[in-house]
Each structure stands twice: as structure tokens, then as C-alpha cells.
RONU-75090 format. One line per 10 residues: number of its first residue (from 1); their letters; for each residue x, y, z of N, C-alpha, C, O. Coordinates in Angstrom, 1 decimal. Atoms other than C-alpha are relative to their C-alpha. Layout:
BEGIN
NUM	a	X:Y:Z:X:Y:Z:X:Y:Z:X:Y:Z  ...
# end
This chain:
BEGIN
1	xxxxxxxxxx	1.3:0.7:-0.2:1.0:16.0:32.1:-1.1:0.9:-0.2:-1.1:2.1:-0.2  1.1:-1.3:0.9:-2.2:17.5:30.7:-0.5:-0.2:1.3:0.0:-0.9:2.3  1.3:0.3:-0.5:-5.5:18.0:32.4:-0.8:-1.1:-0.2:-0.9:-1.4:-1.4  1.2:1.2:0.4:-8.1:15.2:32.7:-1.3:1.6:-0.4:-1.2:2.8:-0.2  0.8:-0.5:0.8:-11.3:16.5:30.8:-0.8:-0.3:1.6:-0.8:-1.2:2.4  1.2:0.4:-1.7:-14.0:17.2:33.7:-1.6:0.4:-0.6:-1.8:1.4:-1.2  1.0:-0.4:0.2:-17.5:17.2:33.1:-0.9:0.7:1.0:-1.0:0.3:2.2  0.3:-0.7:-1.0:-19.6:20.0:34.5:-1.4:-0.7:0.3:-1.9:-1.3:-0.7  0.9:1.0:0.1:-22.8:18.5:36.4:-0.7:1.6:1.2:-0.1:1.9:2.2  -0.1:-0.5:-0.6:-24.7:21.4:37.7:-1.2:-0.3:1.1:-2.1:-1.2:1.1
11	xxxxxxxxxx	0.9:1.1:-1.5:-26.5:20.9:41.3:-1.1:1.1:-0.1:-1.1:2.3:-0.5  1.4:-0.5:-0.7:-30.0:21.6:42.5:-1.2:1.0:-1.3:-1.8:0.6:-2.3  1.0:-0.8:0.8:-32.2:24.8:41.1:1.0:0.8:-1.1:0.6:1.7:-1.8  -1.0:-0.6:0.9:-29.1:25.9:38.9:0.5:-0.4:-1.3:0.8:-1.5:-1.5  0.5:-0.2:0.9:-28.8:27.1:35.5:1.3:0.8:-0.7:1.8:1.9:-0.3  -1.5:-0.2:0.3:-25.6:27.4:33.6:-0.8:0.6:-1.6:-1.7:0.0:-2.2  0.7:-0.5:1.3:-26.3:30.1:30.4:1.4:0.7:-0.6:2.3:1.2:0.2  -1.0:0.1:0.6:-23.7:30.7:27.6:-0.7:1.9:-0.8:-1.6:1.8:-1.7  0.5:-1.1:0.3:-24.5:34.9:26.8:0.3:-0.1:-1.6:1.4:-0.3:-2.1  0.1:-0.3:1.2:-25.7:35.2:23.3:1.0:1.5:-0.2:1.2:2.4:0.6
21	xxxxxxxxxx	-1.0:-0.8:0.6:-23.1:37.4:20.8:-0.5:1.4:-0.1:0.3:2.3:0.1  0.6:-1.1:0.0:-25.6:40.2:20.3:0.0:0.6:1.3:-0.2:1.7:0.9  0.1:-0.4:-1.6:-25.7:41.3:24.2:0.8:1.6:-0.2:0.8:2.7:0.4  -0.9:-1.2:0.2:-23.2:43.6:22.6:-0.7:1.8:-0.9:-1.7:2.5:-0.6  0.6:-1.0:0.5:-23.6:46.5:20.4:-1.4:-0.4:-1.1:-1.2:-1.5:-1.8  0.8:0.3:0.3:-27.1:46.5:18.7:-0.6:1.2:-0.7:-0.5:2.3:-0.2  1.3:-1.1:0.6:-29.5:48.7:16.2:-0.8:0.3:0.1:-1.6:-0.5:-0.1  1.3:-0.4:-0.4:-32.3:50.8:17.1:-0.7:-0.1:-1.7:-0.1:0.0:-2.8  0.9:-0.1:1.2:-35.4:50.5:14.7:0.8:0.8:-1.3:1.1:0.4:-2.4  -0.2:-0.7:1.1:-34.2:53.4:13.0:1.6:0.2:-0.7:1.9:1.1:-1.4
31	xxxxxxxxxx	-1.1:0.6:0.4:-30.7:51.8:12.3:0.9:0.9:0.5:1.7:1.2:-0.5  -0.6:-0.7:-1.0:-28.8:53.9:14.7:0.7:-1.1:0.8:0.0:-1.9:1.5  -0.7:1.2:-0.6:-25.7:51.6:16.1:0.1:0.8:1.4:0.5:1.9:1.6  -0.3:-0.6:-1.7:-25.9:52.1:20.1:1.1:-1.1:0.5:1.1:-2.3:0.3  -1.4:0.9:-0.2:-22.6:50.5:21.4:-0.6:-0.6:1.7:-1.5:-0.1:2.4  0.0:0.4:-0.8:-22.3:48.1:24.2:-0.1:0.8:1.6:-0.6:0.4:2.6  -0.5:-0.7:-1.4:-21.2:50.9:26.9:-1.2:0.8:0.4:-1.3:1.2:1.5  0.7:-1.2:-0.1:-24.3:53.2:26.2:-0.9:-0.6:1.7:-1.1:-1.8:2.1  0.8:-0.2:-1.1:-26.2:53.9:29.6:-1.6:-0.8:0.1:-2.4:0.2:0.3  1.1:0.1:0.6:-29.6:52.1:29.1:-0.3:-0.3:1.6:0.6:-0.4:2.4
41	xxxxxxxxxx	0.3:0.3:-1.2:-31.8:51.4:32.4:-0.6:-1.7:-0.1:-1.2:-2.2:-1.0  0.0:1.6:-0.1:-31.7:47.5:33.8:-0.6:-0.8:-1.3:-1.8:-1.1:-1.3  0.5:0.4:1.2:-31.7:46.2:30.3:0.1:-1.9:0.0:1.1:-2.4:0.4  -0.2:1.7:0.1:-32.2:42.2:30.0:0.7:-0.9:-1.0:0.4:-0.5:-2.2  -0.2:0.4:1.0:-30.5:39.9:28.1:-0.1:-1.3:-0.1:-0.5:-2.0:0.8  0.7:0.9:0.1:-30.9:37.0:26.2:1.1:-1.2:-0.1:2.1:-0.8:-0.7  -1.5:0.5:0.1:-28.3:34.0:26.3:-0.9:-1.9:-0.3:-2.1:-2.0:-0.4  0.4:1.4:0.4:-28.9:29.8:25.6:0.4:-0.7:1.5:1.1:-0.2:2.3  -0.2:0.7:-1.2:-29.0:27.3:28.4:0.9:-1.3:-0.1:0.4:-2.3:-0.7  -1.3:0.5:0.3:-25.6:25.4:28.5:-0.3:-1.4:1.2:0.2:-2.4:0.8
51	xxxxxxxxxx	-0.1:0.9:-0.9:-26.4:23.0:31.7:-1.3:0.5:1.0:-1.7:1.6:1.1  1.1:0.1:-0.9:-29.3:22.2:34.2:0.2:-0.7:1.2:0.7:-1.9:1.1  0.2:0.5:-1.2:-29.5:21.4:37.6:-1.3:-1.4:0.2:-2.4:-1.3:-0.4  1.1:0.9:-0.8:-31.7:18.0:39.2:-1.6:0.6:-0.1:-2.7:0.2:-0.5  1.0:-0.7:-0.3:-34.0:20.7:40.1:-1.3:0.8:-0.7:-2.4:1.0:-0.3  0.1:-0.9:0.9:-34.7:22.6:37.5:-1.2:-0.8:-0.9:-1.2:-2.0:-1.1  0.8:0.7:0.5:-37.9:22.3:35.6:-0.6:0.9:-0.6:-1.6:0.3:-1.0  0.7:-0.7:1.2:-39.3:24.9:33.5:0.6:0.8:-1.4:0.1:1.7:-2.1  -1.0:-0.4:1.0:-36.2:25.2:31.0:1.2:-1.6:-0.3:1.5:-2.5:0.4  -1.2:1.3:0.7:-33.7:22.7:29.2:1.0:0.4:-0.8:1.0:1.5:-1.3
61	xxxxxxxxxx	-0.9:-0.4:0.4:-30.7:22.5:27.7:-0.4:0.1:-1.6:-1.1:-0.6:-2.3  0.2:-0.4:1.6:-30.3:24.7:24.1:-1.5:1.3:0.3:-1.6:2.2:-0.4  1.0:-1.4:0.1:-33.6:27.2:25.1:0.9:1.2:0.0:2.1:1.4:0.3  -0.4:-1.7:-0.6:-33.2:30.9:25.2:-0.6:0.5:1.2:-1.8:0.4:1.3  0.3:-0.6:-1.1:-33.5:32.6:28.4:0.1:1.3:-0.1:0.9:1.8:-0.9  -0.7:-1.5:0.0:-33.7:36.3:29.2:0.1:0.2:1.6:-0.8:-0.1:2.4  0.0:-0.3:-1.5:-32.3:37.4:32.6:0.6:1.3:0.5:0.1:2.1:-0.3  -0.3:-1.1:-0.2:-30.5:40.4:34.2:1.5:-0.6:0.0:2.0:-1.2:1.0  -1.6:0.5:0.1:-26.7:39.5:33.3:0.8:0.8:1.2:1.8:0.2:1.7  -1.0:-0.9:-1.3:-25.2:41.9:36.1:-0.1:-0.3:1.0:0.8:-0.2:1.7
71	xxxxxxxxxx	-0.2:0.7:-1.7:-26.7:40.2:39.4:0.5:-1.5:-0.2:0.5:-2.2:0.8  -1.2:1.5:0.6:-24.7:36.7:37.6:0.8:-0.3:1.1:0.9:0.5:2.1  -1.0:0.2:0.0:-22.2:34.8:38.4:1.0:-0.2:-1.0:0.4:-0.8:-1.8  -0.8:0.1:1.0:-19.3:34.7:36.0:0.8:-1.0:0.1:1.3:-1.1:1.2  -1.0:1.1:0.3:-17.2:31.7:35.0:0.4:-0.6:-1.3:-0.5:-0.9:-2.1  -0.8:0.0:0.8:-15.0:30.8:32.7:0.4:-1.5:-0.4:1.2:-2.0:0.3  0.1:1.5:0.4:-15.0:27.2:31.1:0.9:-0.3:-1.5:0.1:-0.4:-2.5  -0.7:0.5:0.9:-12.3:26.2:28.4:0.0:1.7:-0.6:0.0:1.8:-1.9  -0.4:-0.7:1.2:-11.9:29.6:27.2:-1.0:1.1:-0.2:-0.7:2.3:-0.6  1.4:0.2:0.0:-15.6:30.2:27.2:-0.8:0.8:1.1:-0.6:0.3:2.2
81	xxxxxxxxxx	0.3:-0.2:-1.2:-17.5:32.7:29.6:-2.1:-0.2:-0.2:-2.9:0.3:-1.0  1.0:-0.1:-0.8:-20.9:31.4:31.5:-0.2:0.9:1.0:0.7:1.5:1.6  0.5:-0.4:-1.4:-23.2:32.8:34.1:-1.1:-1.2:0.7:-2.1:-1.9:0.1  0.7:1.1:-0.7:-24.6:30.5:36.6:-0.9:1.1:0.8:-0.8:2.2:1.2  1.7:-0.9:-1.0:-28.1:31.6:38.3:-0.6:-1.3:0.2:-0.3:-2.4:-0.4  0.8:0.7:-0.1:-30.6:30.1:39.8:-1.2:-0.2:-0.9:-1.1:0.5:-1.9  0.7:0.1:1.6:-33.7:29.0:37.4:-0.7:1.1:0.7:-1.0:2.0:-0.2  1.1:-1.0:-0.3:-35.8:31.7:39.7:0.6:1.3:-0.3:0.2:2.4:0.1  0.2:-1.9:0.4:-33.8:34.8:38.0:0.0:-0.2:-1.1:0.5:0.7:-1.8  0.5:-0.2:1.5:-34.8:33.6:34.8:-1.4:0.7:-0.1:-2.3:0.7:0.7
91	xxxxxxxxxx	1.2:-1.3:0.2:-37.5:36.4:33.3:-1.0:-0.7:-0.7:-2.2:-0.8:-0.5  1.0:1.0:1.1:-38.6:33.9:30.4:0.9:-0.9:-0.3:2.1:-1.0:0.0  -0.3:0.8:1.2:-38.1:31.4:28.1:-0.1:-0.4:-1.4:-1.2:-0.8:-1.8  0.3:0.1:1.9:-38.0:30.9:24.5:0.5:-1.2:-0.9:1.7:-1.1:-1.4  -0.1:1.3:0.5:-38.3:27.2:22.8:-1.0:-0.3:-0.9:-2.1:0.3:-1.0  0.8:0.6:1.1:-39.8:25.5:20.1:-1.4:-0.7:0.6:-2.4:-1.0:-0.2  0.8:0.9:-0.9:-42.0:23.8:22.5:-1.7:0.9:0.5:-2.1:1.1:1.6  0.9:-0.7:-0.8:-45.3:25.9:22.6:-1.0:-0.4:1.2:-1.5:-1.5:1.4  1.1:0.5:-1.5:-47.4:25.8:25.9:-1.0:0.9:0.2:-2.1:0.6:-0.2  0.6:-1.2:-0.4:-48.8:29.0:27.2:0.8:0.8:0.1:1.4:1.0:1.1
101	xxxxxx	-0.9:-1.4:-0.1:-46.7:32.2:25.9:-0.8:0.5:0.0:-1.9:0.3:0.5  0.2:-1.3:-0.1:-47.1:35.4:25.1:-0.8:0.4:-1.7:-1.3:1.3:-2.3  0.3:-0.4:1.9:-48.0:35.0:21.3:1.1:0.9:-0.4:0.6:1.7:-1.2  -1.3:-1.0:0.5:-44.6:37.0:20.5:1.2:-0.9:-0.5:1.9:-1.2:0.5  -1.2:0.4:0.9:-41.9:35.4:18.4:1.2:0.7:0.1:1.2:1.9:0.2  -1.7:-0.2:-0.2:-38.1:35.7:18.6:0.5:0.1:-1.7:1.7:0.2:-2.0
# end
């Protein structure tokens, strides 16, 4: 007998984010490959917003978020690894939707 299919529904101020592929190793300006392991100090990263909480109100599903991936939760969904946070350890957001940024482009 299989599994039933469950859908995830997440509660309250919580913010289910699917870490973007680049998180990994990346290029400085001057095309110098720095690998995922190198030492960098509390670097942020940037990942897409997979699920929203009731609560939740200054992000939707499909934006980019940037947060601190290390004080996360980790979980594991078909195969698939999320981090669940609350929307308050989100740093920014980045959507088609202008309001009041930064004037800085992705």
C-alpha cells in the first residue's frame, strides 16, 4: 500500500523556503571559483518561498528571500530539502511587485 499524497499547509507567522542552487560554490568579480566550504563571515542566502503561513504578510509564494540558512530548520519533503523560519528572520525580499526598495536589482 502506497502513501496518501499530504498536503503541506503551513501555520501562523511561518515561511517554508526551497534554497536556491547557487548557495553553493560561486565566483568572485574577478572570476576566482570560491567553493561552498570556504570560511566567509555570516554570509546570507537567497532561496524562493515554497509555502506561507495565515500570518504571514510581507512575502508570497514564488518571491526571493534572503535569510541566514544556519539558524533554519531543515526538512525534507519528497526528496526535496526546505527550511522553515519564521517571516521575522527574513532580511529582504525580492519580487516583481515594486513598493519601497532599495533601487538595487537581482
Amino acid at each position: 500500500m502506497s502513501d496518501p499524497k499530504l498536503e503541506i499547509q503551513m501555520l501562523h507567522d511561518r515561511v517554508m523556503v526551497r534554497v536556491s542552487q547557487e548557495a553553493g560554490e560561486r565566483r568572485s568579480t574577478g572570476g576566482i571559483l570560491i567553493p561552498a566550504t570556504a570560511q566567509v563571515a555570516k554570509r546570507l542566502t537567497w532561496g524562493e518561498v515554497c509555502g506561507v503561513g495565515s500570518h504571514v504578510r510581507a512575502v508570497s509564494l514564488g518571491d526571493r528571500v534572503l535569510f541566514n540558512a544556519e539558524e533554519q530548520f531543515e526538512v525534507e519533503v519528497q526528496g526535496h530539502a526546505y527550511l522553515v523560519m519564521r517571516e521575522r528572520d527574513l532580511h529582504a525580499v525580492a519580487n516583481e511587485r515594486p513598493e519601497h526598495g532599495t533601487g538595487l536589482y537581482l
